[in-house]
C-alpha positions as CSV (number, residue, x, y, z in Angstrom):
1,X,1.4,-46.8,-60.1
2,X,3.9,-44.3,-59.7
3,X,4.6,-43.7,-63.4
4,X,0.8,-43.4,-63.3
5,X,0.2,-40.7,-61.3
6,X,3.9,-38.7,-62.8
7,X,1.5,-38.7,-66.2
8,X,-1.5,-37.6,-64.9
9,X,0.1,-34.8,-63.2
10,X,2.4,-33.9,-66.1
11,X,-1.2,-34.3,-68.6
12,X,-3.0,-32.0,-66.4
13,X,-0.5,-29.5,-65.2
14,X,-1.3,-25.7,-66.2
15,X,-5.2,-26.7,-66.5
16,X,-7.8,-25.9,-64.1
17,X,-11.2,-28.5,-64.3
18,X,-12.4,-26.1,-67.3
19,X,-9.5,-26.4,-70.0
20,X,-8.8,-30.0,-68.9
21,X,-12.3,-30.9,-70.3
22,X,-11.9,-28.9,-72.8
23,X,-9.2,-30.5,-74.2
24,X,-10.9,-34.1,-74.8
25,X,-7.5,-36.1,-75.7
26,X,-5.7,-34.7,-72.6
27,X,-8.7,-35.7,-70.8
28,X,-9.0,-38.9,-72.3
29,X,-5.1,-39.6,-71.4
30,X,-6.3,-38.4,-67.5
31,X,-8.7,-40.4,-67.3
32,X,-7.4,-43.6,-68.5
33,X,-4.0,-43.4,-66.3
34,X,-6.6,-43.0,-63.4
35,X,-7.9,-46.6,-64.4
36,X,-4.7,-48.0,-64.8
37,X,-4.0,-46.7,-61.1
38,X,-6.8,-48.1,-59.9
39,X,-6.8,-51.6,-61.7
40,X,-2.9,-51.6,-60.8
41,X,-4.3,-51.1,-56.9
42,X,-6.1,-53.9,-57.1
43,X,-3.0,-56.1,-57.2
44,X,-1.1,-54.9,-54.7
45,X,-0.2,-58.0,-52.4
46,X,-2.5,-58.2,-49.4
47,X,0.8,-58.1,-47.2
48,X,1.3,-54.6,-48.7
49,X,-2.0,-53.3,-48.0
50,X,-1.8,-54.5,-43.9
51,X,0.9,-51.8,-44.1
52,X,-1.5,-49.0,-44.4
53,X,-4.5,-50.2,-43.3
54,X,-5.7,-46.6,-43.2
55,X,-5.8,-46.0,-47.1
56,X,-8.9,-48.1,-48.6
């Protein structure tokens, strides 16, 4: 999830909402390292998520 979230923010660095769109392969790339953070979520252990029961 980590790696993740290092791409997004290296894909969308330097663009505001605008130029991100824009660019429809960057925000292709954004969008689908959003989904794998998500679906990766999904799977952490249930022991994990008792650890922070604050995040949803």
């Amino acid at each position: 999830m980590v790696a993740f979230c290092e791409r997004v923010a290296a894909y969308s660095a330097g663009h505001d909402q605008e130029s991100l769109v824009a660019d429809r392969m960057r925000y292709d790339a954004v969008l689908r390292n959003l989904e794998l953070i998500g679906e990766a979520a999904t799977h952490v252990p249930v022991t994990r998520r008792e650890l922070a029961p604050d995040i949803a």
